[in-house]
Each structure stands twice: as C-alpha cells, then as structure tokens.
C-alpha positions in Angstrom: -112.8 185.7 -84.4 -114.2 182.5 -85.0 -113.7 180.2 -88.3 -117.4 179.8 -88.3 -119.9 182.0 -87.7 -122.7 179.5 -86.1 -122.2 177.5 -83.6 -124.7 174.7 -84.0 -123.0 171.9 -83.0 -119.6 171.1 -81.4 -117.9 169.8 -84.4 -117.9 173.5 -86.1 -115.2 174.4 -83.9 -111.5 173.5 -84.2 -109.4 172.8 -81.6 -107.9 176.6 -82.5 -111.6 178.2 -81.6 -112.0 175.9 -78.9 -108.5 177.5 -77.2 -109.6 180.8 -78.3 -113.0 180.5 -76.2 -111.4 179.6 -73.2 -108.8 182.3 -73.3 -111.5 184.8 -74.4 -113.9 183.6 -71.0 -110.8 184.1 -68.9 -111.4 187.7 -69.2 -114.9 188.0 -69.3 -114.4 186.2 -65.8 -112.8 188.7 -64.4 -115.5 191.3 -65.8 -118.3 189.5 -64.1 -116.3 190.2 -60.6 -116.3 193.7 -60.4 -118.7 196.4 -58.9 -119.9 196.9 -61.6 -120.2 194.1 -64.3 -120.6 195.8 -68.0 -118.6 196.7 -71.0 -119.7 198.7 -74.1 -118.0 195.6 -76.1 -121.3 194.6 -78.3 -123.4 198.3 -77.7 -125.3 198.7 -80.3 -125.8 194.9 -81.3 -129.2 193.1 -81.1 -129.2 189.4 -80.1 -132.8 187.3 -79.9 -133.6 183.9 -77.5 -135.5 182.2 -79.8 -136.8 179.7 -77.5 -139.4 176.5 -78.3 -138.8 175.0 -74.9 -139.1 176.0 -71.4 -135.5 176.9 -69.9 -133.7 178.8 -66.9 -130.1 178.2 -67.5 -129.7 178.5 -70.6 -132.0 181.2 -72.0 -131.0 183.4 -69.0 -127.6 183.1 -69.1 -127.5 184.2 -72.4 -129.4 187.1 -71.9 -127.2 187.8 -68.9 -124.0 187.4 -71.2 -125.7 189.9 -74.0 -126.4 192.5 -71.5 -123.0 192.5 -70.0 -121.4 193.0 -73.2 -124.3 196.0 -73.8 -126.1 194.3 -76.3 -129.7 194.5 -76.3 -131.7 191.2 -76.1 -134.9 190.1 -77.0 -136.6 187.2 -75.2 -138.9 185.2 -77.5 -141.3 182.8 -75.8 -143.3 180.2 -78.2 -145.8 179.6 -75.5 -146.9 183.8 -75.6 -146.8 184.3 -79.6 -148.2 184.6 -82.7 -146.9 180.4 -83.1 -150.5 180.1 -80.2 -152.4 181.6 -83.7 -150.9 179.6 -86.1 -148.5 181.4 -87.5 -145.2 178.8 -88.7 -142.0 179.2 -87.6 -140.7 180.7 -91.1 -143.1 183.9 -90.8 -141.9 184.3 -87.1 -138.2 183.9 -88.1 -139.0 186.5 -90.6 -140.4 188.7 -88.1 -137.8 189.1 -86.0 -135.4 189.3 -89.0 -137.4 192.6 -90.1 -136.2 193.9 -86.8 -132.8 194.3 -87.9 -131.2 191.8 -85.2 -127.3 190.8 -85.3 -127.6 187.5 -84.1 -130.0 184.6 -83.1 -130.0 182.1 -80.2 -132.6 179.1 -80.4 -134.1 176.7 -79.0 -136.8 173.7 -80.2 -137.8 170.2 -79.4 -137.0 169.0 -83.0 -133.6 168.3 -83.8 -133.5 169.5 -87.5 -135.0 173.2 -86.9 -131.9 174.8 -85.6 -130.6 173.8 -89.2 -133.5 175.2 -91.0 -133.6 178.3 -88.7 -129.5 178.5 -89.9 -130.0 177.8 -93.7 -132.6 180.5 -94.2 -130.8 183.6 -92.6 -128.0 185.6 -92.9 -127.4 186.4 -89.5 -125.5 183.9 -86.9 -126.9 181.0 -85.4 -126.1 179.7 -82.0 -128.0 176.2 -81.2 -128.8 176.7 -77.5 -129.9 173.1 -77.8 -131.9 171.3 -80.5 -134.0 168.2 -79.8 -131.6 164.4 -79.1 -129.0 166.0 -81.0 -126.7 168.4 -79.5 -126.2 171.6 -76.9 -122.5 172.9 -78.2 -122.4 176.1 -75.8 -123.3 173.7 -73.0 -120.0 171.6 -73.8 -117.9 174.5 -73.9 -118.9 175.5 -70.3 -118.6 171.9 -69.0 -114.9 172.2 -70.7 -114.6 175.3 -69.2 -115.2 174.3 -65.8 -112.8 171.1 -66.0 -110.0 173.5 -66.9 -110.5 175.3 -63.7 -109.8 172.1 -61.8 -107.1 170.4 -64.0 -103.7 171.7 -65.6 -104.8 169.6 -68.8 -107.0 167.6 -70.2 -105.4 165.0 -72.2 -106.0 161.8 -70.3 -108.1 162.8 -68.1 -110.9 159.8 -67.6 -114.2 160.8 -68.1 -118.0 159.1 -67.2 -120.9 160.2 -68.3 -123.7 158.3 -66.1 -127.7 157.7 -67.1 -129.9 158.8 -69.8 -127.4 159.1 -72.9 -130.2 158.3 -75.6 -131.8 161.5 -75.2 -129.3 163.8 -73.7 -128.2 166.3 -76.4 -125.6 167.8 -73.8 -124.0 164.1 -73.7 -123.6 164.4 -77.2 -121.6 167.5 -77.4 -119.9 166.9 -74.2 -118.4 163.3 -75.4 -117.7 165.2 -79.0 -115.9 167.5 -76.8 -114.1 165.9 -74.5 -112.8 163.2 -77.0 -111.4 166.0 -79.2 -109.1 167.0 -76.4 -108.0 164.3 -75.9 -109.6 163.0 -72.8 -111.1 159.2 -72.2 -114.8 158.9 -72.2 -116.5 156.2 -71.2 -120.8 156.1 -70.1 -122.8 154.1 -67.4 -125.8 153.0 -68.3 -128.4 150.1 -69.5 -128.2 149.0 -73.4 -131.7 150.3 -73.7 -130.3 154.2 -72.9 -126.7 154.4 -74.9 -127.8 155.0 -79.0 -126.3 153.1 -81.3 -123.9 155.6 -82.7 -122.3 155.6 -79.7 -121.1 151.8 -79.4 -118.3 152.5 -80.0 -117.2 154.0 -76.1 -116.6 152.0 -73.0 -120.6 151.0 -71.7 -120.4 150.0 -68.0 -123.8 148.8 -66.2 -123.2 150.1 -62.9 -121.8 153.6 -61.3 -119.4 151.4 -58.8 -117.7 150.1 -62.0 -115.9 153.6 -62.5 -116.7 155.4 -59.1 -113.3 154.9 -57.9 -111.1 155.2 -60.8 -112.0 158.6 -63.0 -111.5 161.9 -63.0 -114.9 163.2 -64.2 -118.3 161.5 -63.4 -121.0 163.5 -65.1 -124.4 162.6 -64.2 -127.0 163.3 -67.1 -130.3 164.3 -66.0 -133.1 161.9 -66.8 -135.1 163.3 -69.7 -138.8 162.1 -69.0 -140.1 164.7 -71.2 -138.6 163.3 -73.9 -139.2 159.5 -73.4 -141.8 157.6 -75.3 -141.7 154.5 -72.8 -140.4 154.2 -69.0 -137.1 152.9 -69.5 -136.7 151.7 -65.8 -138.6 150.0 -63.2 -138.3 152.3 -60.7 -136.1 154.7 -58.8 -135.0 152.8 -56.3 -133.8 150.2 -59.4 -132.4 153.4 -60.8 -130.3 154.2 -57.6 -129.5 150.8 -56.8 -127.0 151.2 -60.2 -126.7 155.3 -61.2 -127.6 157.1 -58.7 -124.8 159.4 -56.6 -124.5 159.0 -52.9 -122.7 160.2 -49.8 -121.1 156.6 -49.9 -120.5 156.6 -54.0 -119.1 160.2 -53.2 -116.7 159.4 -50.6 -115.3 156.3 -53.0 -113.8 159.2 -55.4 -110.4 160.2 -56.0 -108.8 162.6 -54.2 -109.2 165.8 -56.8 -112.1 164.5 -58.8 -115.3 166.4 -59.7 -118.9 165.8 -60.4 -120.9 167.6 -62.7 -124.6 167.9 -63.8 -126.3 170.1 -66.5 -129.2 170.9 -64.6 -131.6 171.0 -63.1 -131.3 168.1 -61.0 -133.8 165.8 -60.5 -133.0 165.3 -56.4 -133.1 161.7 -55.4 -132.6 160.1 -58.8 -129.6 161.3 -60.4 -127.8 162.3 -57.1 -129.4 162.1 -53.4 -130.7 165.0 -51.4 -128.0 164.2 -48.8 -125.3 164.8 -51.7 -126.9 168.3 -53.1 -127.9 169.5 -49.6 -124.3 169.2 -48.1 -122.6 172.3 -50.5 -120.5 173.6 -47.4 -117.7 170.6 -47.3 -114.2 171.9 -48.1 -113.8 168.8 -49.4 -116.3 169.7 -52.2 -116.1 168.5 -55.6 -119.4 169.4 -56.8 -119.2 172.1 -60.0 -123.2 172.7 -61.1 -122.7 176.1 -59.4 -119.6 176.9 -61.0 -120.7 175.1 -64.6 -123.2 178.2 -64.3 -121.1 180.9 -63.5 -118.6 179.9 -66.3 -121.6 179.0 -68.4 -122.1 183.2 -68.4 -118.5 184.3 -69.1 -118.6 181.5 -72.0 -120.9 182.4 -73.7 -119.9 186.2 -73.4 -116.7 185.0 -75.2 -118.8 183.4 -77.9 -121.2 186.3 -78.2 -117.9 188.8 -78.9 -116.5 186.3 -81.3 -119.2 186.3 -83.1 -120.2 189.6 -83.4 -117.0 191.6 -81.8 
C-alpha cells in the first residue's frame, strides 16, 4: 500500500511508492491484454469522477481503470447538476459522501479546491488535475511510459517545450522527473516559465535542445486558461516551438516525444508529424502515454483501496 492515502500532488509520494506504482502497472498491463480484461480486485468498492472541467483522457481512463478492477464508478458532470441551481460545492461533496463511496477523483479549474475537497472528507482523494498547480497521476503515466523506452532514468536529459506557466502536468512532470534523478530543462519565452521555476535550464528556441536530449515533451498551449495572448502568432510560435518533420529527424537515435493531450495540430507539433504514426522509426508515445495512463492508475486505484 501506499504511505499516503491521497494523491494530490506528486510530492506525496516517495521514491518507495513511486517504485511500487510501476511495478504494480506492470501487472495490470498484462490484465488489459487478455480476452477478457477484468478482475474482481476492487468489487464491491465505489469510486466517483468528480469533475469541474471538461475531459476525455483523464476522466475516462479512470473510469476504465475502476471498472477493470470491478469497482463501480460514478461519473459526476458540473455542467448537468444541482452546481446549474446553485447548490455549492460542500453540499454536493456531501451528497455524494451520503452515498457511501470509497474513494473520490476530482477535477476543478481552481487550484486550492482539490485541498478543500481533501480536508473535509474521510475518504481518499486523487487530484485528477487542479487549476496551474499540478496533475500527479498524469506524471506517473508520463514516468511510466519513459521506463518502457529506457533501462533507467538517472541522467536521462529531459525538455519540456511551450506553455509551462499554466501547465499543471509540467509541474508534476518536472517534480517527477527531477526526483529520479533525471535533467530537466524547458523551452520557452520569459513571459511562459513562472517564477518558481527559475531555477531550471530556460532555452528560447526548440533547436537549442532538439539534437541533444532524450525526452522533448511538448506542453499543449492552454488558451483556456490565459488572460492575455502571449504570442503573436502561430507562425511566430512555430518559427521557435513548434515540432516538425525536419526538428523530428534532428533527434537522437532512441529518443521519444511526448504530449499530454489533446494536441493542438499545427501549433505544438505539425499535421505532417501526428499524421505519419506508421514509421518504424517512430518515437511518438501519446498513444502509449494512454494506454499506460489506464494500467497506472489501476495500480493507484488498488493501492489505495486494495
């Protein structure tokens, strides 16, 4: 089990649970490659997506992890309840707490609720992300997903590329990645990177790093969340962040690119680049960032609750 019971930010997890999650997604790997892709691990066990923001990824992955263990999962949208007729957050949290449920996965815009969700219940929390601040589970899939490509990852040169101010994945993945040991470093202008974060290597330009590290993550840009336009235009934006065919070819042999999803097709990486998926020279993980993301969180789910 787990040191901690809620997981709502990376650095509730030691390196010990960290180990344990990957080892535990292993098998839950192999379960979601049979016929038939179920265990009775969590029957009897009710787990609620508590979402405030629209999601595909995450909320159904999470519901596809509960199910496979034989949980039974309850989808909460904001946008079709009792929230619409003014009912606060606190009565709905108390709601669904009536309902006898094991374990809550949420959601919101703001980055404090998770906390607040966390500090009035006595069931787990897992933050499925929370405003700017951070998307843990989302880390431990990106983690996941290195270590299928790499024996280790101390050393291991990593760049995350674009909109780092308000990327909550960025934030877990470089609390992440730094805690095992791996180099991080992020592209982008002065006017994206927060100031807590000064601290890393800041490079202006994607061909700075293109040819040298072992991980370029590009982060999607978050125009829902941004209060100004932070660049010109897109073709300014590709001109210095954007991944080509040509920036693509420039990688090390062995490399990988990742992406959180979804991508915005022509800004973060061309259409050339996502439309050519058949190369077996491939180094593209979003699919496979996915399909761990499911068996990750399974492992998380029977940690929690098992």
């Amino acid at each position: 089990m787990l040191n901690k019971k809620s997981i709502l930010r990376i650095d509730d997890l030691t390196l010990d649970d960290v180990a344990k999650v990957m080892e535990t997604a292993d098998s839950f790997t192999s379960i979601s490659k049979r016929e038939i892709k179920k265990v009775p691990t969590l029957r009897g066990k009710t787990v609620v997506n508590l979402f405030f923001e629209p999601s595909t990824r995450t909320k159904t992955s999470f519901e596809v992890a509960a199910k496979r263990l034989s949980a039974d999962m309850i989808n909460f949208a904001a946008s079709s309840s009792s929230l619409k007729k003014g009912e606060s957050i606190m009565d709905t949290l108390r709601t669904i707490l009536a309902m006898q449920v094991n374990l809550i996965v949420i959601r919101h815009s703001d980055s404090g609720t998770v906390k607040m969700v966390d500090d009035n219940t006595p069931v787990p929390v897992i933050n499925a992300g929370d405003g700017k601040h951070q998307h843990p589970t989302q880390a431990l899939l990106d983690l996941y997903a290195i270590r299928s490509r790499f024996e280790k990852f101390e050393g291991l040169r990593v760049a995350f590329v674009g909109d780092f101010l308000d990327s909550r994945v960025a934030r877990s993945g470089t609390r992440l990645f730094e805690k095992m040991g791996m180099d991080v470093s992020l592209v982008a202008p002065s006017m994206l990177i927060p100031e807590d974060h000064s601290d890393l290597n800041v490079y202006s330009s994607i061909d700075d790093v293109i040819e040298d590290i072992d991980v370029l993550y590009m982060l999607r840009m978050q125009f829902e969340r941004q209060d100004r336009k932070f660049y010109p235009s897109v073709r300014e934006y590709n001109r210095f962040l954007s991944l080509d065919s040509k920036r693509l070819a420039r990688m090390k042999k062995n490399s990988i690119v990742m992406h959180p999803g979804p991508v915005n097709r022509g800004i973060e990486i061309s259409d050339e680049v996502m439309g050519d998926r058949e190369s077996p020279y491939d180094n593209i993980l979003i699919e496979e960032q996915v399909t761990g993301g499911v068996a990750v969180r399974m492992a998380l789910l029977y940690l929690i609750l098992g």
